[in-house]
N, C-alpha and C positions, 0 to 999 in steps of 0.2 A: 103227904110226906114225899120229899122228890129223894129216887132213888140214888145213889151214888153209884159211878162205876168205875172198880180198881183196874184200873191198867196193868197188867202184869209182863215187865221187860226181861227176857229170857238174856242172863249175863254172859255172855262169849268169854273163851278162852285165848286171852293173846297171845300163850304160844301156841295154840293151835292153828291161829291165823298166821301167825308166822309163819310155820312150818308148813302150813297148804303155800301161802305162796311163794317160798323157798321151792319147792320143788315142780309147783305149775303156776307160772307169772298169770296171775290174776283170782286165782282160788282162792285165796286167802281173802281176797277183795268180797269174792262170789259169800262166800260164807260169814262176811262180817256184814253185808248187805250194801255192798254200796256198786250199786249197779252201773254207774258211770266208769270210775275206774279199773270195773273189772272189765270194761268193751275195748278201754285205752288198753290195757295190758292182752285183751286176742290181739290188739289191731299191732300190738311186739310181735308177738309170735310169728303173727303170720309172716308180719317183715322180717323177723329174724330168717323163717324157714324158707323165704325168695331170699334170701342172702346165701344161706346155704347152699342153693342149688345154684346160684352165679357164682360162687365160692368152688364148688368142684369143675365148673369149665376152664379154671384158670391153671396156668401153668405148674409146675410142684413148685417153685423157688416164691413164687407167688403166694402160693397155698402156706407156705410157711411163714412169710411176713402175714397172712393176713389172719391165718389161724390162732396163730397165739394172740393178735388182738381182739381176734371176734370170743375167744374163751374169757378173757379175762373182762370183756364187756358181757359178755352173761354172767358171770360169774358177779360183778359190780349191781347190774340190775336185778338180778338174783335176791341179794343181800338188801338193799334199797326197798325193794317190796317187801321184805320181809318183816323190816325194823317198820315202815311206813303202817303195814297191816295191822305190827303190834301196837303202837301209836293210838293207830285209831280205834282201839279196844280199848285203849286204858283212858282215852279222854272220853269217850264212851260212857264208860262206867261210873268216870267221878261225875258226868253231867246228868247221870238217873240217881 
């Protein structure tokens, strides 16, 4: 008699993937498993935080145009990974 073996898929929580990647671009990736998108979302970061440090040698009048766009572009990608994260939990789910 051939045995059978139950696969058992552990269901994640899309607002929890949400909310990891709301608050650290790629967490939400890390914890939903999907290990390519969470290497794209360090390789944000890092650019984000060499933006930052080019960001503070610039003049203040400068700092102020480019601050409120560099906030409201994290702020954009922020949200995008977050809904993205949730996404992929819940098509996830309906395909187990």
């Amino acid at each position: 008699m051939a045995s059978t073996k139950i696969q058992k898929t552990e269901t994640k929580n899309p607002w929890i993937a949400a909310v990891l990647n709301l608050l650290v671009w790629g967490l939400g990736y890390l914890y939903v498993g999907k290990p390519k998108r969470t290497l794209f979302s360090v390789g944000l970061v890092i650019t984000a935080l060499l933006s930052y440090v080019a960001f503070y040698s610039l003049d203040a009048a400068s700092q102020m145009k480019l601050g409120t766009a560099e906030l409201i572009g994290s702020i954009v990608i922020s949200v995008t990974f977050a809904w993205d994260a949730y996404q992929d939990v819940k098509e996830t789910s309906k395909a187990d």
